[in-house]
Wavefront OBJ file of the C-alpha trace (Angstrom):
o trace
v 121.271 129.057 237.234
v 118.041 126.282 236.418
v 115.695 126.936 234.736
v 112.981 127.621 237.671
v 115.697 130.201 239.022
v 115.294 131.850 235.616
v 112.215 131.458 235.759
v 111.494 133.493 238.816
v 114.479 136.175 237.777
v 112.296 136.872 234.603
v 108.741 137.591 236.234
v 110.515 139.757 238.353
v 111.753 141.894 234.872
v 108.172 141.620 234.069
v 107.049 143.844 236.991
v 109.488 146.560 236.181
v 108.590 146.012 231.874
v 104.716 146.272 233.824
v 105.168 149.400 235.645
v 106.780 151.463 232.502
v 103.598 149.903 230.868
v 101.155 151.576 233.021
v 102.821 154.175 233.269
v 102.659 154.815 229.472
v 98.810 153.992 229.737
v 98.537 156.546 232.072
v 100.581 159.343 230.444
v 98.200 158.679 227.083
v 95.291 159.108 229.000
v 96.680 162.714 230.786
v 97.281 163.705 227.222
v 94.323 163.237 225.645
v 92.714 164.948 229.140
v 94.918 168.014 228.418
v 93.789 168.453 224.955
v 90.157 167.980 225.663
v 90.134 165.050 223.594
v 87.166 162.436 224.294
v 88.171 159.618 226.060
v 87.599 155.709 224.483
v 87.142 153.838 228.224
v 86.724 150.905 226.183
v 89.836 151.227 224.760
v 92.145 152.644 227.770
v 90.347 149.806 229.938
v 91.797 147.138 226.998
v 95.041 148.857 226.993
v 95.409 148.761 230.889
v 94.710 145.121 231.142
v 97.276 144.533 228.314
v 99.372 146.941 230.628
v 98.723 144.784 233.462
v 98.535 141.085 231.756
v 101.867 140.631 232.595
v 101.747 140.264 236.151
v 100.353 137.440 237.429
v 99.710 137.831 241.296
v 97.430 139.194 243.994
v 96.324 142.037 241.642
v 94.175 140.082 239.982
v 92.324 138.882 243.391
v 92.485 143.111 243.723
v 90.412 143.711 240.517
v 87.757 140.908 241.347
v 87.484 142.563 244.705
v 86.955 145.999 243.573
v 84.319 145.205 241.043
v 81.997 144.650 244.269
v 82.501 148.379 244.836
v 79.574 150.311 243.167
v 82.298 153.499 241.255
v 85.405 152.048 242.625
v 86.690 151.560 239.424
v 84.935 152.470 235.857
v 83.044 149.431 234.977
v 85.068 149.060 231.399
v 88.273 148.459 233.837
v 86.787 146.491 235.972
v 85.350 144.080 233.534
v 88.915 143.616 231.541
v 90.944 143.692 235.078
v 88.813 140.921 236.230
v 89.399 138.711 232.990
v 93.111 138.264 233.972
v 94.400 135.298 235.310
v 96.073 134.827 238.935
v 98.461 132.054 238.673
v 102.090 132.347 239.709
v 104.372 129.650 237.942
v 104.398 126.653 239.772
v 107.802 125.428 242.126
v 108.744 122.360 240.767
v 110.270 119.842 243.447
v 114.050 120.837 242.863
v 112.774 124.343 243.728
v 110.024 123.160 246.674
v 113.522 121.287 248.101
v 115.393 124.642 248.332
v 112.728 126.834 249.406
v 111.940 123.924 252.280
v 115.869 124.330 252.974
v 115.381 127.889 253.528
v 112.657 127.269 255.467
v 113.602 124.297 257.943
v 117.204 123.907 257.332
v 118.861 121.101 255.309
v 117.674 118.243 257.630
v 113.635 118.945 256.436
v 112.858 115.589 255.024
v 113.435 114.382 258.173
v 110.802 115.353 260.121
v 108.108 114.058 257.622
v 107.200 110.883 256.933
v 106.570 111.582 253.397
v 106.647 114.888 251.578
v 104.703 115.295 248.126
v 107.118 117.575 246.034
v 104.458 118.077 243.781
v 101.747 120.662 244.608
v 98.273 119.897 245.466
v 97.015 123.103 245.151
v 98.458 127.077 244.295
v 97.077 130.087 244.724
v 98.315 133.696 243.914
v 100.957 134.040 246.605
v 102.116 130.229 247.188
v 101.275 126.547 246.799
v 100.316 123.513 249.230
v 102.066 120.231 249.130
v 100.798 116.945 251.249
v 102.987 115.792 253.672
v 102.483 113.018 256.594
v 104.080 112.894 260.171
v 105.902 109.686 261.882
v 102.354 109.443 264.437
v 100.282 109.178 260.860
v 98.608 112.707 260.682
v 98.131 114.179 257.345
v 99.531 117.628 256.428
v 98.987 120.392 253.903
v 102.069 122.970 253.713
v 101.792 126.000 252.667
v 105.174 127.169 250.742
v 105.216 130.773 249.393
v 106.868 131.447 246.423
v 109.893 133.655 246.328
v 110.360 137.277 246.347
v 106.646 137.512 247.087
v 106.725 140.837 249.028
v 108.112 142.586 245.812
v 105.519 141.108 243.867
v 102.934 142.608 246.149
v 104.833 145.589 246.478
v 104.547 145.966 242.785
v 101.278 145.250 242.177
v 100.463 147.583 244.731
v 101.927 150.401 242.767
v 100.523 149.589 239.664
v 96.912 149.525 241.549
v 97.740 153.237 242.856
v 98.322 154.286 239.027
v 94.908 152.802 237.860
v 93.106 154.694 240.894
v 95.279 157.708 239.651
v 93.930 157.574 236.165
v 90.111 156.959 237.450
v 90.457 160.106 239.865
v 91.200 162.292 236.851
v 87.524 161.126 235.095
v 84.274 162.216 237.344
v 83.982 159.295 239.941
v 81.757 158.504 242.468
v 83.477 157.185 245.409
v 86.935 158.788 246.658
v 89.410 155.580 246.394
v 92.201 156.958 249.209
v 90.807 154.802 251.476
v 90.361 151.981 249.847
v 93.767 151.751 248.904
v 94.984 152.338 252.203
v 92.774 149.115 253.431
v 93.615 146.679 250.282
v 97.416 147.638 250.891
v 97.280 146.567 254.407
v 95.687 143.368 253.484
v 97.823 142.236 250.898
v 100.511 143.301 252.784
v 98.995 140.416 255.623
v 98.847 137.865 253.769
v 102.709 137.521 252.821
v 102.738 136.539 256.739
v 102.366 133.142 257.511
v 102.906 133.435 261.174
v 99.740 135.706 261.462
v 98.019 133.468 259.485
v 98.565 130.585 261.399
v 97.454 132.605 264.998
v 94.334 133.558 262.568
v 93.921 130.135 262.567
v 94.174 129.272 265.991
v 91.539 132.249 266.494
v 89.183 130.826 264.046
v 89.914 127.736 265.998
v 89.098 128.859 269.496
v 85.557 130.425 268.188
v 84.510 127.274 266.965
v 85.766 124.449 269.239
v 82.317 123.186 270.020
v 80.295 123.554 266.333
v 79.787 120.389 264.719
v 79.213 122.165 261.570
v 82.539 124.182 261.100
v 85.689 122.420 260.718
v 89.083 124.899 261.381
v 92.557 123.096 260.469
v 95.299 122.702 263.828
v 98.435 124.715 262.818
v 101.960 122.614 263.573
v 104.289 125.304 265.156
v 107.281 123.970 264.577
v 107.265 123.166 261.102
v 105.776 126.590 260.686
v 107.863 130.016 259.870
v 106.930 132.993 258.233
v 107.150 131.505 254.924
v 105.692 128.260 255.152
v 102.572 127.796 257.219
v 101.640 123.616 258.328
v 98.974 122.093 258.903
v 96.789 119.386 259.217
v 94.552 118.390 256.076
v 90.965 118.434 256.702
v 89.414 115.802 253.800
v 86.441 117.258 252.019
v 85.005 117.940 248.786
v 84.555 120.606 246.748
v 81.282 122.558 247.382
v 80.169 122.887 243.827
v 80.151 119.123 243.706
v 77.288 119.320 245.929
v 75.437 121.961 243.299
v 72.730 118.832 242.056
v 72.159 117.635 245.804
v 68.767 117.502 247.533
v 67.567 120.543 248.957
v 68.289 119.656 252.261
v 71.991 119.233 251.492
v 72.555 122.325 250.019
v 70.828 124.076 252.671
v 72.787 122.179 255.132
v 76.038 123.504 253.337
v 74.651 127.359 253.543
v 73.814 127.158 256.915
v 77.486 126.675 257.926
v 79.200 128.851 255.230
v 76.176 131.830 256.729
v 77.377 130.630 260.588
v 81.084 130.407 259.563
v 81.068 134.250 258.700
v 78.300 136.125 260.330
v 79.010 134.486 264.047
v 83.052 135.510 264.558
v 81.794 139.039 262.814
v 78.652 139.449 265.089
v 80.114 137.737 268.453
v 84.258 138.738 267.665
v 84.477 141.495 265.071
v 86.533 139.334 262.446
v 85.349 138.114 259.196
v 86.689 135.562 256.548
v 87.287 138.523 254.039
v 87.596 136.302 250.691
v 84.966 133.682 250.263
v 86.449 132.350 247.515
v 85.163 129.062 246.388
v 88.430 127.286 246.684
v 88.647 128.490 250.760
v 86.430 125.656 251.221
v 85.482 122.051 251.470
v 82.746 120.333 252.326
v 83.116 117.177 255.250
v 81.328 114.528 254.844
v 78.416 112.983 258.015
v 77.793 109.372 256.897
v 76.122 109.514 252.866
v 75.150 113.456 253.313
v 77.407 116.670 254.085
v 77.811 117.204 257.644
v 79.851 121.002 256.848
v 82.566 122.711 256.083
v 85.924 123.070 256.237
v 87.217 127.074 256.799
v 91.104 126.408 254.762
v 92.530 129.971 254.135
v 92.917 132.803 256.853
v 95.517 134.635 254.944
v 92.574 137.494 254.711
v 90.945 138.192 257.235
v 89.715 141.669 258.875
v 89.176 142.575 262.454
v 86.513 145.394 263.059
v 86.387 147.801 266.393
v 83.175 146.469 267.945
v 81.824 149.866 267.369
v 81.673 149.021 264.016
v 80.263 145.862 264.270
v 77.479 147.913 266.427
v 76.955 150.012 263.097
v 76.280 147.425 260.773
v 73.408 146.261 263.105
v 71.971 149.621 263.569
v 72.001 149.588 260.184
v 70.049 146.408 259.574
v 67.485 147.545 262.367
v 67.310 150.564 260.259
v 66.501 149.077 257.316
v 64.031 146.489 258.981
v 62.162 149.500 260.949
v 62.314 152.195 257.913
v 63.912 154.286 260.199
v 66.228 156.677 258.488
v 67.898 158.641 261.099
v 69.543 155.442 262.141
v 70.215 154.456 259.050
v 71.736 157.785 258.696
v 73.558 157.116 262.128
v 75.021 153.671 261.165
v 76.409 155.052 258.231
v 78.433 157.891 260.440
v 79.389 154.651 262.675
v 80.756 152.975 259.607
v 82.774 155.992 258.640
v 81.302 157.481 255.948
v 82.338 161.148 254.655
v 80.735 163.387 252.570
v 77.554 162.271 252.333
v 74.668 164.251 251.165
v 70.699 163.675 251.222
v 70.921 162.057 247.292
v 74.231 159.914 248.591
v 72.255 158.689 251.302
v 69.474 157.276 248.828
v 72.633 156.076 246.516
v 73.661 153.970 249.283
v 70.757 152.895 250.766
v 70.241 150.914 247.325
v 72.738 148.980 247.945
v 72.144 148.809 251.836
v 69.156 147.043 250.541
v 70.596 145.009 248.215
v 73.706 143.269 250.677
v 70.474 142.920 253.405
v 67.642 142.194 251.150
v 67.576 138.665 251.989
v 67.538 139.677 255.691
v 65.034 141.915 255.967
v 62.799 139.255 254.163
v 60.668 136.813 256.697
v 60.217 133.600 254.726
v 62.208 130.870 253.272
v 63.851 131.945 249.815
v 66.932 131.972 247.518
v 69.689 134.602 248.781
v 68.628 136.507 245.258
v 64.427 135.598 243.964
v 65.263 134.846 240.167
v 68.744 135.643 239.936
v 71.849 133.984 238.407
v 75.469 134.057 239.868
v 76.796 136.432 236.927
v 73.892 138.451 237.436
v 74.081 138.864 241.562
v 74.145 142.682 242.308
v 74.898 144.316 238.820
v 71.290 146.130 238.320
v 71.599 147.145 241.639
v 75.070 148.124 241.361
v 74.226 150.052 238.157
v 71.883 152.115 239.555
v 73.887 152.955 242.917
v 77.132 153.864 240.231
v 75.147 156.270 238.810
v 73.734 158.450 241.966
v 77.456 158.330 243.147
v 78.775 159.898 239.725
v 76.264 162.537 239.762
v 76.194 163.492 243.283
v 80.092 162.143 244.571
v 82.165 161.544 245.634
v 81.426 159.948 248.517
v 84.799 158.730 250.818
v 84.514 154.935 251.392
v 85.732 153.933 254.925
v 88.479 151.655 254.716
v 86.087 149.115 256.497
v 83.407 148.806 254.119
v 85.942 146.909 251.481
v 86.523 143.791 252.418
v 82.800 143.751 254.450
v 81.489 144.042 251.046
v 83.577 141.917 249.228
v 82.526 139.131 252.104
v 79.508 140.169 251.740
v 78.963 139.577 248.014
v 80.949 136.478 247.639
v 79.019 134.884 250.491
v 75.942 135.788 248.512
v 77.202 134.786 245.005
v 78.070 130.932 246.506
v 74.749 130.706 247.837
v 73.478 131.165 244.159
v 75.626 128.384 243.397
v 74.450 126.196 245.669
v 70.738 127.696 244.951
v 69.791 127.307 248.686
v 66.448 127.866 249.769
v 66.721 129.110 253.613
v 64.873 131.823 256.083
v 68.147 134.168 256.287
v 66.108 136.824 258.219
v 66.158 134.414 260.604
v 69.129 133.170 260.830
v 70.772 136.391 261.100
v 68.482 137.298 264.231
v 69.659 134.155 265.371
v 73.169 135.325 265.128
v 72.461 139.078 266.805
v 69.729 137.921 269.179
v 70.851 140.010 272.561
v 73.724 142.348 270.541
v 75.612 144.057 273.031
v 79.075 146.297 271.819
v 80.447 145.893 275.205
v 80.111 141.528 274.906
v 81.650 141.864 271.724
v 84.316 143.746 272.981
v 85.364 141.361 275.915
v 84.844 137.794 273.689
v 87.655 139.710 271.089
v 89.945 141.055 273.948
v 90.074 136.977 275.298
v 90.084 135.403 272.461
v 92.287 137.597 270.445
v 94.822 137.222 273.777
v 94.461 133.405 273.707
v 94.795 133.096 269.631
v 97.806 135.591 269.965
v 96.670 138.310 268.024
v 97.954 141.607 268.392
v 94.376 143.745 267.961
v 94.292 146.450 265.719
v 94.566 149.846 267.733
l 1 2 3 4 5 6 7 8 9 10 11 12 13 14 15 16 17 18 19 20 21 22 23 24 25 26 27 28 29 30 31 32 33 34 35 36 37 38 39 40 41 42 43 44 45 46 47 48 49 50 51 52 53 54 55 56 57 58 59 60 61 62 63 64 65 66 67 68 69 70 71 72 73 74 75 76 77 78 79 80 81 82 83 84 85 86 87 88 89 90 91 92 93 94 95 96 97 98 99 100 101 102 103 104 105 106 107 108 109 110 111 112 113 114 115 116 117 118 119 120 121 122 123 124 125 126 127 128 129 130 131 132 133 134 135 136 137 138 139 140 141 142 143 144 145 146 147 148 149 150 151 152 153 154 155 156 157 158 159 160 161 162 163 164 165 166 167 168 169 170 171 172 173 174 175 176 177 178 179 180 181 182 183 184 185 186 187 188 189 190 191 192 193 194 195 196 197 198 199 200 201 202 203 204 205 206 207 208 209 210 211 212 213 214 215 216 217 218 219 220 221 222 223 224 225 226 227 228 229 230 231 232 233 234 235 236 237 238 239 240 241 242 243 244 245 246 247 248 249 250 251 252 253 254 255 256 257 258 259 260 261 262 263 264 265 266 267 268 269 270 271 272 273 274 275 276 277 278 279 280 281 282 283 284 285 286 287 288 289 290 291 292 293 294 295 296 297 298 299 300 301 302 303 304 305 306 307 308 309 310 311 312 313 314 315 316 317 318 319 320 321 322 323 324 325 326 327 328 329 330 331 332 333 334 335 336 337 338 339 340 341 342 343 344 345 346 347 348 349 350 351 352 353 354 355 356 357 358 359 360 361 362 363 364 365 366 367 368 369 370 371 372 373 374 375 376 377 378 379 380 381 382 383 384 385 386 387 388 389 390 391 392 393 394 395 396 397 398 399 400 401 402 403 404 405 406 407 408 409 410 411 412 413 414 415 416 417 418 419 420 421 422 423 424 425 426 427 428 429 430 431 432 433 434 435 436 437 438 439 440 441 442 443 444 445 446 447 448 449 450 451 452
């Protein structure tokens, strides 16, 4: 056995030494519950992320994500969770060749021109190596590491035990839902082949913009494993933070079209906005847009739904609570009370602030990237621990996280832009039934099943 087979044979110990771990954690914690004993959060959230530092995959993307979510988890967990690392161990190249083997069969190398062996990026479930083809087109392969699906499938379980151990406190927001929705998301992204017709969706929507740039997927160097395609060249959009004005703004333009059109027009959103999903292309000396890299996340809404979330902004925008009231009930929620209303109309507010607001501004007046959301979130954990819990519907988590990440990379880029109207822009002549003929066709043509 190598060393990289060992390698992979002893994280895979490490999830079962993990789950015994937080297992422990949680036993402590029932304990001192039993005996009435107060409870050091400080101290179980350090000995859960101790618990948990031994995994290194998509639960660590989890914990970011859920510290968006006002009471999804106590703040002292949230905070340590989201100081974890996710980074798998890299493949090295005699471990890229077999999994390639596996993938392609044993004549692989010959249908490249060149293969890199070395990675040129990794991520939490895989890596990407550069690759060419015989007519000259450049490629970026997406390999996933081994046993992936038991990695998921254990990080999954240890997420279930946290939520077990907050549901025993007094919290604010019911998390059965939410773990039902992350579960099936994760779950998505271990497969590559609906990925790549995510791709060709994304690709469909935005054939004719000039500003968003969607990679072409190569079928038949593609399995469920390893996803192909062809590398779009760009730059990293923080490199772009000391730019002119009108750079920057021309960078937030496209990220804001890139995920409020397919959500407005389709029902889909780009559900992790993660910097490194990204790159910017280059028009002449100035940025001309971006490139959309990663659609291993990404969340299809009923075009009721979609309905909902504008009732909800022409709720806001008209101080008109009933429909407010109403878009909530469209969204899903359950449980929800005069004083929950209030709780969640502060952070209504918050995610739509900057589109309610007629005139040219930063996403957040006077506030830093670290600080995006947290007094507001503060306030909104508190009315749901009083007056909760209030049941989250499974589509509100990754609409959120979008949400919030979308907002926290305009900081970065400290773009100064009318959002009220671009968003009118993008709603101007909303109809649910439109929205629910463009998905039907271009779900069909991408090849995606739709969600039932």
């Amino acid at each position: 056995m190598s060393n990289e087979d060992n390698r992979f044979t002893a994280r895979a110990s490490r999830y079962a030494r993990v789950g015994t771990n937080v297992g422990s954690v949680a036993a402590r914690y029932a304990g001192r519950r039993l005996l009435g004993l107060e409870l050091d959060r400080d101290k179980s959230a350090r000995e859960l992320a101790a618990a948990l530092g031994g995994l290194k995959g998509p639960i660590m993307k989890v914990a970011q994500l859920l510290s968006t979510i006002p009471e999804a988890l106590p703040k002292e967990y949230a905070r340590e969770l989201a100081q974890l690392q996710s980074q798998a161990p890299p493949m090295g190249p005699a471990f890229v060749r077999r999994r390639m083997i596996a993938e392609l069969g044993r004549d692989w190398e010959s249908r490249f021109a060149s293969f890199e062996a070395q990675s040129a990026a990794s991520a939490s479930l895989g890596q990407v190596h550069r690759a060419t083809l015989d007519d000259g087109r450049q490629l970026a392969c997406k390999l996933q590491y081994p046993d992936m699906q038991s990695a998921v499938e254990a990080d999954l379980s240890q997420l279930k035990l946290v939520f077990q151990i907050h549901a025993r406190t007094d919290p604010g927001v019911d998390t059965k839902e939410i773990f039902k929705e992350i579960s099936t998301r994760l779950r998505e992204e271990l497969d590559y082949e609906l990925e790549a017709r995510h791709t060709k969706l994304y690709a469909g929507i935005f054939s004719d913009d000039p500003m968003i740039r969607v990679p072409d997927v190569i079928d038949d160097l593609s399995t469920g494993r390893l996803l192909t395609m062809t590398w779009l060249e760009g730059k990293p959009l923080l490199n772009f933070k000391e730019n002119p004005l009108e750079d920057r703004n021309q960078i937030a333009r496209a990220m804001f079209r890139a995920w409020w059109y397919p959500f407005s027009h389709y029902g889909v959103i780009h559900g992790d906005p993660h910097l490194g999903n990204y790159t910017v292309f280059s028009d002449g000396d100035r940025p001309g847009g971006i490139n959309l890299l990663d659609y291993g996340c990404i969340r299809t809404f009923p075009p009721a739904f979609v309905a909902g979330v504008v009732n909800l902004y022409r709720g806001l925008l008209e101080g008109d609570r009933d429909r407010v009231v109403s878009a909530y009930e469209q969204w899903g929620f359950k449980g929800l009370n005069s004083e929950l209303i209030d709780g969640l109309t502060i952070w209504a507010k918050f995610i739509y602030g900057p589109l309610l607001d007629d005139r040219e501004r930063t996403i957040a007046d006077q506030t830093t990237p670290g600080e995006y959301g947290r007094k507001e979130m503060m306030h909104v954990r508190s009315v749901l621990k009083e007056k909760g819990p209030v049941t989250i519907p499974r589509e509100f988590v990754f609409m959120d996280r979008a949400a919030i990440g979308l907002g926290g990379v305009f900081l970065h880029l400290d773009a100064k832009l009318n959002w009220y109207e671009l968003f009118n822009e993008t709603i101007e002549g909303f109809q649910v039934e439109a929205v629910a003929a463009r998905q039907k066709a271009a779900f069909e043509a991408a090849g995606v099943p739709l969600p039932i």
